[in-house]
SELUMTOR-83648 format. One record per residue: x, y, z of N, C-alpha, C in turn; residue number from 1. Coordinates in steps of 0.001 Angstrom, whole numbers. Example, Ala and Ser with C-alpha at 12.3 -4.5 7.8 and 13.67 -1.06 7.14 Angstrom:
2
    n.px    n.py    n.pz   ca.px   ca.py   ca.pz    c.px    c.py    c.pz num
   13190   -5690    7800   12300   -4500    7800   13200   -3300    7800   1
   12850   -2250    7080   13670   -1060    7140   12900      30    7870   2
***
This chain:
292
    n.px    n.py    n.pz   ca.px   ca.py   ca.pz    c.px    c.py    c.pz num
  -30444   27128   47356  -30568   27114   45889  -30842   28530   45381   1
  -30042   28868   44414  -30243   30184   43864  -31909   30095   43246   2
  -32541   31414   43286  -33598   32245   43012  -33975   31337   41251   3
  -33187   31727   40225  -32974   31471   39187  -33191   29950   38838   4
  -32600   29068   40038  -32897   27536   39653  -34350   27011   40513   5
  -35172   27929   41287  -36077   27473   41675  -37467   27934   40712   6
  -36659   29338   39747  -37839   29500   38555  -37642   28221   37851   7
  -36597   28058   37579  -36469   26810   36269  -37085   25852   36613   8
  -37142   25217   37472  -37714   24144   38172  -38636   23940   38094   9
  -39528   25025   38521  -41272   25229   38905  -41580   25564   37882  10
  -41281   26031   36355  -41527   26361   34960  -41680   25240   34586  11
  -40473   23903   34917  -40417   23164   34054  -41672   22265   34266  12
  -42018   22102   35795  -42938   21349   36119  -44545   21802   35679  13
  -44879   23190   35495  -46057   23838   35212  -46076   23046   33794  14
  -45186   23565   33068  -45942   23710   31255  -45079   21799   31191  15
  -44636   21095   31614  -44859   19865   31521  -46388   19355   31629  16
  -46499   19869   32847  -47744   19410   33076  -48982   19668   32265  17
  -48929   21221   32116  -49980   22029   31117  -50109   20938   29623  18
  -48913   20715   29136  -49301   19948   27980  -49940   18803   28292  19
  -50161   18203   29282  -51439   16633   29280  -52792   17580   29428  20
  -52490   19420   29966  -54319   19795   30041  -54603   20086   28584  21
  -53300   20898   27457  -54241   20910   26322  -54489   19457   25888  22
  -53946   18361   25897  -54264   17231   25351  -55682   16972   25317  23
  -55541   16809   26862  -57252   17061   27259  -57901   17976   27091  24
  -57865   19099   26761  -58834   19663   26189  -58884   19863   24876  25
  -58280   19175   23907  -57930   19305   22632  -59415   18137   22451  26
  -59751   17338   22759  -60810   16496   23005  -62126   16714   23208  27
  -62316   18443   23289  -63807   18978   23869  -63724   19875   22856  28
  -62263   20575   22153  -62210   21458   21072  -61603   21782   20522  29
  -61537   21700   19059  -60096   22056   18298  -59060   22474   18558  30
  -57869   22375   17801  -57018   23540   17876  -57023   24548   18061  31
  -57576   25074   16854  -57466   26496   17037  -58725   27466   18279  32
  -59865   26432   18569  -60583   27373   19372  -59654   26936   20737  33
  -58585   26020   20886  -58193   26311   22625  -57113   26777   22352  34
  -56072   26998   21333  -55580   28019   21532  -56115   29388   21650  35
  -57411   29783   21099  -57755   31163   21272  -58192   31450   22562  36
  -59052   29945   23248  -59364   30026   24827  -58327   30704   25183  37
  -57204   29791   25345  -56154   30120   26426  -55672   31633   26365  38
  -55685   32365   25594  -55402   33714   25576  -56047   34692   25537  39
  -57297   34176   25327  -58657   34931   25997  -58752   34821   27791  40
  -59043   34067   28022  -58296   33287   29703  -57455   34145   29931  41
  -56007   33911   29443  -55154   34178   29883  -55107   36050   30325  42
  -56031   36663   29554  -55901   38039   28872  -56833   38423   30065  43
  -58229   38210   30546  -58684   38478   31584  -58296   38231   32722  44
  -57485   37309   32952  -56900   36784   34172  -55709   37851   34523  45
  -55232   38001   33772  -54103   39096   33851  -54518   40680   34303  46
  -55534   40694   33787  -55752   42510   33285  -56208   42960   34874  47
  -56925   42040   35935  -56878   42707   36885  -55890   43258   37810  48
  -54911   42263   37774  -53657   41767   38351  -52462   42710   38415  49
  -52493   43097   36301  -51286   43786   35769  -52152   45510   34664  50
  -53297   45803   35087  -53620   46890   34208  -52578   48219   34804  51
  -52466   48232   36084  -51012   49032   36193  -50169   49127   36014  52
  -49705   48295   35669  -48576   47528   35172  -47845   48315   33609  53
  -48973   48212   32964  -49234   48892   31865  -48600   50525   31631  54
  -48752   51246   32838  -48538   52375   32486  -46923   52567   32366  55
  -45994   51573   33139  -44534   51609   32638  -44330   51236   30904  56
  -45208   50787   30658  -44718   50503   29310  -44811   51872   28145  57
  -43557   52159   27557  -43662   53455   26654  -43661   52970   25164  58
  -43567   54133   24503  -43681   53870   22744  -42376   52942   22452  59
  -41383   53426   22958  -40139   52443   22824  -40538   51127   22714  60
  -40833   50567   23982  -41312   49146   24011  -42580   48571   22779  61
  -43134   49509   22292  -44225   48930   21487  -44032   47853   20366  62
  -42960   48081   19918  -42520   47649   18753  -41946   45870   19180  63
  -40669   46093   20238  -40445   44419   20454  -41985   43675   21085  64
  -42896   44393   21821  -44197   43785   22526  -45088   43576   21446  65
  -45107   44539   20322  -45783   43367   19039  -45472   42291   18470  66
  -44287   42523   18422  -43556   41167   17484  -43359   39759   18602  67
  -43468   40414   20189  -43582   39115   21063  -45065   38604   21154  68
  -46105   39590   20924  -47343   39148   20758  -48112   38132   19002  69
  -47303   38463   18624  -47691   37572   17080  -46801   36837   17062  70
  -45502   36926   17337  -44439   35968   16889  -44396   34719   18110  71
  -44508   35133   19361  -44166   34534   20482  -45228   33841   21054  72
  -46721   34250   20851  -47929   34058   21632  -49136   33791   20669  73
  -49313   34715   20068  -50507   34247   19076  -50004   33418   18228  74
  -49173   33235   17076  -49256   32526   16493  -48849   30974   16784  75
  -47764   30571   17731  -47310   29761   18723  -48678   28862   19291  76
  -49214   29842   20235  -50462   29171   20865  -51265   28372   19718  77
  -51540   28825   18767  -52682   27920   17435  -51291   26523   17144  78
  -50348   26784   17090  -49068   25974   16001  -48783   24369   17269  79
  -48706   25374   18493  -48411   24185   19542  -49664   23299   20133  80
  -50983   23945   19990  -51802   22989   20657  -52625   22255   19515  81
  -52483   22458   18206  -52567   21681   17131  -51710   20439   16867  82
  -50437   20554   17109  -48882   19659   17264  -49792   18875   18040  83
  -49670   19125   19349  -49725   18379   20888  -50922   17074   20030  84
  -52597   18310   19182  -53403   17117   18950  -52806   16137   18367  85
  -52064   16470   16801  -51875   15577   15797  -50345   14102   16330  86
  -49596   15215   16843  -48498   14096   17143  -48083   13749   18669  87
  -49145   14287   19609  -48581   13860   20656  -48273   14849   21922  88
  -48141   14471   22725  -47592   15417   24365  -46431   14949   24538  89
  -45600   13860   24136  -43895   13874   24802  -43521   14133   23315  90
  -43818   13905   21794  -42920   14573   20649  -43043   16013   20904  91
  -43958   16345   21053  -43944   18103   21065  -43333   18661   22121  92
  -42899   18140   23107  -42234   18159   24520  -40691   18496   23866  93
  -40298   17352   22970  -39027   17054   22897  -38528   17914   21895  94
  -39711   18156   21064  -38787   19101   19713  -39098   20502   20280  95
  -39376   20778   21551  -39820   22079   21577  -38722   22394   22812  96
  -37592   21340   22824  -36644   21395   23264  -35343   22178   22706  97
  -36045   22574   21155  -34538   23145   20317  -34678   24861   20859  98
  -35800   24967   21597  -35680   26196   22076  -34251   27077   22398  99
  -33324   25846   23009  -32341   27012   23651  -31318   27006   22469 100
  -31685   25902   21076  -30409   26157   20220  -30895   27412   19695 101
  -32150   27649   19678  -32352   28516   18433  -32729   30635   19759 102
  -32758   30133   20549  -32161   31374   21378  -30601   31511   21087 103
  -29805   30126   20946  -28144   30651   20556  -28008   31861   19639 104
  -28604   30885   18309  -28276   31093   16852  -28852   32526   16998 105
  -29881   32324   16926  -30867   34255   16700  -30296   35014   17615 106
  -29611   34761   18849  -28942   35903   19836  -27857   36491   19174 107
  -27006   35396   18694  -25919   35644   17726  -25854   36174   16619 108
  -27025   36167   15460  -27067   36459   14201  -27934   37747   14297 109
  -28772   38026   15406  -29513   38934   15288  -29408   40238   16376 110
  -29133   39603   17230  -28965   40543   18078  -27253   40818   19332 111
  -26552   40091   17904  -25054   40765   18513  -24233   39811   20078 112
  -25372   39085   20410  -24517   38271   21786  -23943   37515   21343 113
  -23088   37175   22657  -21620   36637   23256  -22376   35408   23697 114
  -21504   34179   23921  -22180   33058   24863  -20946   32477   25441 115
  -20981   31954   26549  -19564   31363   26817  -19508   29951   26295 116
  -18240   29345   26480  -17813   27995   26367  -18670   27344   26686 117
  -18936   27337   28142  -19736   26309   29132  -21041   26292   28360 118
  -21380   27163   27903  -23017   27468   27085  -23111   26688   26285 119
  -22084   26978   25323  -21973   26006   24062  -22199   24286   24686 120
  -20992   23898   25442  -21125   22561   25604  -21860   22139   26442 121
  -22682   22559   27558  -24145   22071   27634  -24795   22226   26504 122
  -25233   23153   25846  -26160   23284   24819  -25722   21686   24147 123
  -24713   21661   23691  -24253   19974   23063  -24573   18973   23518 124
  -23981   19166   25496  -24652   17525   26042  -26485   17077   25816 125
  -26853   18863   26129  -28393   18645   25719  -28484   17985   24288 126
  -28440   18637   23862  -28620   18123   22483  -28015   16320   21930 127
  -27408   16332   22441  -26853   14987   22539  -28094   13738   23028 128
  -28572   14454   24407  -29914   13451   25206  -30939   14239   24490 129
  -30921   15162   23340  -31990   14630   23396  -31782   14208   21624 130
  -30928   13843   21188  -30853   13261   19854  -31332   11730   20397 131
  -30752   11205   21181  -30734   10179   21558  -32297    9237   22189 132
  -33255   10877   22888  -34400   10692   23181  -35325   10370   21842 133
  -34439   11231   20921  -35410   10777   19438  -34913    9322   18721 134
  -33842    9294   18828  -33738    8104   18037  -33886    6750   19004 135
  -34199    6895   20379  -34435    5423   20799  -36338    5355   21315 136
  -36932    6749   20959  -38050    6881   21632  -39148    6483   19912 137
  -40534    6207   20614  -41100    5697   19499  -41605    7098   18924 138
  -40745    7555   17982  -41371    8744   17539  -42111    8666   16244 139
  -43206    9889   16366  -44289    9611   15773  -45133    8589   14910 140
  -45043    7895   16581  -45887    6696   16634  -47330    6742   16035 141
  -47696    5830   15233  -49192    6051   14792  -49415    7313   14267 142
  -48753    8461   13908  -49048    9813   13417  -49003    9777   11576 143
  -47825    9492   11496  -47620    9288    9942  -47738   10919    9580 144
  -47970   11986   10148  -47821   13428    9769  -46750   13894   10364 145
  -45560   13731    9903  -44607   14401    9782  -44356   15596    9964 146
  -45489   16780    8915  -45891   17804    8984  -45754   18950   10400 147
  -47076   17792   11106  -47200   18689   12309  -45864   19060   12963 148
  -44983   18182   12923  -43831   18510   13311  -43061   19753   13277 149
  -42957   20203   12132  -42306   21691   11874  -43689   22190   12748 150
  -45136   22744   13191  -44959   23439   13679  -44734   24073   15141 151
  -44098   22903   15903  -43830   22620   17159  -42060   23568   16989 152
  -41646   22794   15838  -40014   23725   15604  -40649   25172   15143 153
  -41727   25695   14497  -41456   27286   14447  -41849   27874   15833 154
  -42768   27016   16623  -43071   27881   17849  -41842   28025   18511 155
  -40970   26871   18453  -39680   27052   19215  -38581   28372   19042 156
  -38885   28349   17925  -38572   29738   16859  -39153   30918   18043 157
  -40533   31080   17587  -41032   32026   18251  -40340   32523   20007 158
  -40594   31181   20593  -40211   31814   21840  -38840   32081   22421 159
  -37997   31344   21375  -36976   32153   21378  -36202   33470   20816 160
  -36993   33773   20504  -37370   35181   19590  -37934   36250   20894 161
  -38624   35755   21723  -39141   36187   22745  -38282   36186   23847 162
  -37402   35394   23876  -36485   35931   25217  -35771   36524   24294 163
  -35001   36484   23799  -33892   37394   23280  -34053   38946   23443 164
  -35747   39358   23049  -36350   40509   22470  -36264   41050   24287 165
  -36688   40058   25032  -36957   40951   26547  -35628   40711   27141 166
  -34261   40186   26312  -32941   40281   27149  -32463   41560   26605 167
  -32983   41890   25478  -31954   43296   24773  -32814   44337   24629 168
  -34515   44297   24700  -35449   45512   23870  -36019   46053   25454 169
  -36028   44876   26458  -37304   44913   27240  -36553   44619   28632 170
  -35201   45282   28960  -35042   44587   30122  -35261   45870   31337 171
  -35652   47000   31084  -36511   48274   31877  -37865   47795   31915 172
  -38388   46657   31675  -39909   46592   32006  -39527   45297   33117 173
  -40605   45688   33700  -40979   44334   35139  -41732   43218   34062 174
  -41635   41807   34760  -42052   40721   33831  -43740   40627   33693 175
  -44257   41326   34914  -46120   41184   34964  -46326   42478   33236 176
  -45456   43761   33588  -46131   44658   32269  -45608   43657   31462 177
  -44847   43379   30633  -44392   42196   29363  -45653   41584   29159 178
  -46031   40275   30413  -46777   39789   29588  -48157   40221   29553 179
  -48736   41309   30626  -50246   42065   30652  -50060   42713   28810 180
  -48893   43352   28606  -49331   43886   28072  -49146   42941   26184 181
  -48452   41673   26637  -48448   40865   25294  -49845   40190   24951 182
  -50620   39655   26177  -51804   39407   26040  -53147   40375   25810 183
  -52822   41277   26339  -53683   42895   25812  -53758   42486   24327 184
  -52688   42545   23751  -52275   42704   22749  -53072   41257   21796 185
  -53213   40562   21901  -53416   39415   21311  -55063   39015   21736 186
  -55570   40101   22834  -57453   39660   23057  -57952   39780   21702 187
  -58344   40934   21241  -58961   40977   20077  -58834   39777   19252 188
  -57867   39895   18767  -57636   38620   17161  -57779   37356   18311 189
  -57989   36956   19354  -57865   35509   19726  -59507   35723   19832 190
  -60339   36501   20166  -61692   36592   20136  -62629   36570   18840 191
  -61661   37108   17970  -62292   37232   16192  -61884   35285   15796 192
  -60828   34855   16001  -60595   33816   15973  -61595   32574   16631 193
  -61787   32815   17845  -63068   32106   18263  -64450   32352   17275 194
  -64427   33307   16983  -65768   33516   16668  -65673   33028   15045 195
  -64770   32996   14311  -64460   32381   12942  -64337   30832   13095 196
  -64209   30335   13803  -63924   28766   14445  -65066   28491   15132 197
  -66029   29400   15039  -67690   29026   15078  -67784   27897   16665 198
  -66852   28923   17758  -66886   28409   18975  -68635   28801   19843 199
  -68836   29601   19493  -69821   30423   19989  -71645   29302   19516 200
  -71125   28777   18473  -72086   27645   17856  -71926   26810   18257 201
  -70705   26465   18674  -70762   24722   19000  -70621   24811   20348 202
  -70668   25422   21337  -70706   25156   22530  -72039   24934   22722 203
  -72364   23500   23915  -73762   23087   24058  -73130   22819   25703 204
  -72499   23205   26175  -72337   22864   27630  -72475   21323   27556 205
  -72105   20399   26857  -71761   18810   27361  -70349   18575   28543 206
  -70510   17403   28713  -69625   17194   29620  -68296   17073   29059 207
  -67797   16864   28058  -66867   16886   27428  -66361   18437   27559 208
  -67118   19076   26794  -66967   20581   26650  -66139   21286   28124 209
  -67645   20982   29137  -67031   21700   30533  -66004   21123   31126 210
  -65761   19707   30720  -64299   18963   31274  -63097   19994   30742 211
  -63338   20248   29369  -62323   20803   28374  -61814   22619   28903 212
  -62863   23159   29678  -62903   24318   29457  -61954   24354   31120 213
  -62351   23952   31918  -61202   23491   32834  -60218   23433   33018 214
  -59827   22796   31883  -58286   22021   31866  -57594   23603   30836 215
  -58883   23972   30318  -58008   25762   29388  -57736   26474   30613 216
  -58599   26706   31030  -59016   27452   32368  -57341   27102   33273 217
  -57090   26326   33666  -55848   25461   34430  -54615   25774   33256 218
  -54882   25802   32845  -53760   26373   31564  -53398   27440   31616 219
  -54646   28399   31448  -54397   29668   31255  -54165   30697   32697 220
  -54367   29907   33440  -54214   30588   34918  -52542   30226   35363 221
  -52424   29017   35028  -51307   28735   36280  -49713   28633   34729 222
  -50698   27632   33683  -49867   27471   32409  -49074   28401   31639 223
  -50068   29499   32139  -50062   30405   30718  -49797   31649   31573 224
  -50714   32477   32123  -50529   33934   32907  -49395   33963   33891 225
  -49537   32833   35007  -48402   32864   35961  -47273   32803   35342 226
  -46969   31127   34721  -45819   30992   34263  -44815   31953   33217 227
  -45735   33113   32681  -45080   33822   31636  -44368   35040   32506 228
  -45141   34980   33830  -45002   36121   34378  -43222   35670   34950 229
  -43362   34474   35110  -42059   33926   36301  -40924   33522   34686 230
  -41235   33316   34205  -40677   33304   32814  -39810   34100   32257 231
  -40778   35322   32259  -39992   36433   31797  -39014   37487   33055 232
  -39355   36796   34313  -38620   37539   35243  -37311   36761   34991 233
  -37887   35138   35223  -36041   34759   34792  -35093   34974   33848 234
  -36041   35624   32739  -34877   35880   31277  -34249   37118   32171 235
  -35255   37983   32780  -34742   39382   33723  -33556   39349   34451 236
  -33153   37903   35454  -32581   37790   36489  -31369   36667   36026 237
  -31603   36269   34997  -30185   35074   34522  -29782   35357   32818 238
  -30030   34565   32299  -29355   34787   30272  -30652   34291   30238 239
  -30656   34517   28532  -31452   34091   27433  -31556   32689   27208 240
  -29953   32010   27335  -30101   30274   27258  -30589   29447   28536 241
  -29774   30430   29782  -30365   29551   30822  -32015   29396   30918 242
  -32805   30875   30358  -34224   30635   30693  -35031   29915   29551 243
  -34441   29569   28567  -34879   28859   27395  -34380   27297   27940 244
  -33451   27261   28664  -33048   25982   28688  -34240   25115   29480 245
  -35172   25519   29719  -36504   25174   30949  -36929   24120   29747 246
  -36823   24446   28507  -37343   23019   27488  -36709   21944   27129 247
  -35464   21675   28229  -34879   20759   28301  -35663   19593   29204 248
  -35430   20166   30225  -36502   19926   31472  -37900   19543   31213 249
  -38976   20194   30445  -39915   19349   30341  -40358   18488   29661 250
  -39406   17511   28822  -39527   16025   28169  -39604   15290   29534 251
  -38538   15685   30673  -38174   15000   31752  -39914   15272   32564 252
  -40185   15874   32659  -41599   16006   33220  -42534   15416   32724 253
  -42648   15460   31504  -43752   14759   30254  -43397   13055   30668 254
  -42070   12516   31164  -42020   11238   31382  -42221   10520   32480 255
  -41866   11443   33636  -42804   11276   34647  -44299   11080   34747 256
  -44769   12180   34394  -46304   12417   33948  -46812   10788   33362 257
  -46081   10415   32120  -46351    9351   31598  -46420    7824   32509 258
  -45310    7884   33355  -45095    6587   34043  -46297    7198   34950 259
  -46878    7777   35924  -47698    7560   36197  -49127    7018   35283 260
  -49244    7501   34189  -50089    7243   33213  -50305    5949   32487 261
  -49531    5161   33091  -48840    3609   32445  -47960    3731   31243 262
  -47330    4542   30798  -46614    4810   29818  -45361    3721   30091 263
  -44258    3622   29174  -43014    2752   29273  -42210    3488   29491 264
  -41169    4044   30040  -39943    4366   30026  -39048    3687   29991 265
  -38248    3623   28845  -37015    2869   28772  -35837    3216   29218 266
  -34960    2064   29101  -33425    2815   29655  -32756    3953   28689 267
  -33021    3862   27937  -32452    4866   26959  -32995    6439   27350 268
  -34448    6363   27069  -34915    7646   27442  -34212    7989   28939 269
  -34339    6934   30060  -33785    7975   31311  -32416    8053   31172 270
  -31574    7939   30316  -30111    8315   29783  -30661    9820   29369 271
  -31330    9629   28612  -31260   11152   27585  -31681   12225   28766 272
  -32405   11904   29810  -32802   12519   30354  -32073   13318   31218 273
  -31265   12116   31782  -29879   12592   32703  -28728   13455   31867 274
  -29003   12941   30810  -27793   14197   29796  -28443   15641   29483 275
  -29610   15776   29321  -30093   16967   29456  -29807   17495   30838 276
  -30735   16618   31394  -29861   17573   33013  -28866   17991   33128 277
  -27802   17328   32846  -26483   17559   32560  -25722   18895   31808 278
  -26657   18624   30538  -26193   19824   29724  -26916   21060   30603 279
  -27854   21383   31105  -28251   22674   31683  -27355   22578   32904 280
  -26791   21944   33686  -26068   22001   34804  -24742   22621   34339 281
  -23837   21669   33262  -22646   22725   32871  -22880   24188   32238 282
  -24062   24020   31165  -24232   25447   30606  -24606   26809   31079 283
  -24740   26601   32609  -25149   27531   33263  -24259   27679   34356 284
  -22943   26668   34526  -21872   26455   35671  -21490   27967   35820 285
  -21289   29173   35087  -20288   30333   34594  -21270   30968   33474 286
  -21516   31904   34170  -22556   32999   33512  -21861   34332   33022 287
  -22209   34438   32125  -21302   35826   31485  -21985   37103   32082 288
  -20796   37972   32244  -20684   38968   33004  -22347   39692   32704 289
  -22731   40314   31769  -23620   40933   31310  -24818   40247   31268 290
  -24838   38992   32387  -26452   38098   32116  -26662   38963   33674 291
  -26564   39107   34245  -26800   39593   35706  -27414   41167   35899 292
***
């Protein structure tokens, strides 16, 4: 098995999984203080690892590594583990699946790429399983906030904004400087953020709490630091759609996850599921010359 399909794989299975830990820890603490955990976490966990890392990065790079740090990471992290509370771990799974349309569109409108045939019509079969995952799945069940919804679609925004930026701004940096130095970038304001979200007050060490801080902790180590690191090597080593296409893949994880959980899976959903597979299998059959 090529290099490229054993990142996708092991991506898809991490941040599948990661979304049942913010669930659970969305339960010991808001939104917004575990998104600021996780990138506080994430930001020390890194800095021993990647502070060398750092010194490849020049003034050039400063500019796409801000806009991946607010656009891609800080603001994302508050938008997605708020979603996950209000509507759920498999809706936010599934709409955070438009990832690889909206790596198309913005590659195209913004930054000048080509995509082949085969791209396009996986991108379709996907999209197809997962129209189909929405209209036969009980979506937003018991939520009645609609709302939260868009902001699961702008994070999708965001991180596809984020590969694009490290396929055309950032492809002279190794994937550890990218993200050492996107999380550098985002300690401060995720620490002013804790401390405005009056985390520092409400922690009493209950069992809830230290259950919660765990499951950030497990997030931000394996969820969040590793996976960004293997993340951004694959945007390095394949295209922009194939490494966005990893949010095809984890609805299919989120349903697993579930059937162990006593969840239902219907026949419909493991249709949609197999057509996503599908669509990343043709859309990546024939890779354009310049993804390599």
């Amino acid at each position: 098995m090529q290099k490229k399909w054993v990142y996708l794989l092991l991506l898809a299975f991490i941040w599948g999984t990661s979304l049942f830990f913010i669930k659970k820890a969305t339960l010991g603490f808001d939104g917004y203080q575990v998104g600021a955990l996780i990138m506080v976490f994430s930001a020390f966990i890194l800095l021993p690892f990647g502070f060398k890392s750092l010194q490849k990065v020049k003034k050039k790079h400063f500019s796409a590594l801000l806009i991946i740090a607010l656009f891609s990471t800080f603001i994302p992290s508050f938008m997605f583990t708020i979603a996950i509370g209000k509507v759920g771990v498999s809706i936010t799974s599934i709409l955070n699946s438009l990832t690889p349309l909206n790596t198309l569109w913005l590659g195209v409108v913004f930054f000048g790429m080509k995509f082949s045939k085969n791209q396009l019509i996986g991108l379709s079969i996907g999209l197809l399983g997962l129209l189909i995952y929405f209209l036969t799945g009980n979506f937003y069940q018991g939520s009645g906030e609609y709302i939260w919804s868009l902001l699961v679609v702008f994070s999708s925004i965001g991180y596809a904004l984020n590969t694009n930026l490290i396929m055309t701004k950032l492809r002279d940096l190794d994937a550890l400087s990218i993200t050492t130095a996107t999380f550098l970038i985002t300690l401060i304001p995720a620490l002013l953020v804790l401390y405005y979200a009056d985390f520092f007050t409400i922690y009493e060490h209950t069992p809830r709490q230290q259950s919660a801080l765990l499951y950030i902790l497990f997030k931000a180590a394996i969820g969040t630091a590793f996976a960004m690191v293997v993340y951004n090597k694959l945007v390095q080593i394949s295209s922009p759609v194939f490494a966005s296409s990893v949010t095809y893949l984890i609805p299919v994880v989120a349903l697993v996850w579930g059937y162990f959980d006593n969840e239902i899976i219907n026949t419909w959903q493991f249709i949609a599921g197999i057509l996503i597979l599908l669509g990343v299998y043709i859309g990546n059959r024939q890779e354009p010359q310049n993804a390599n």
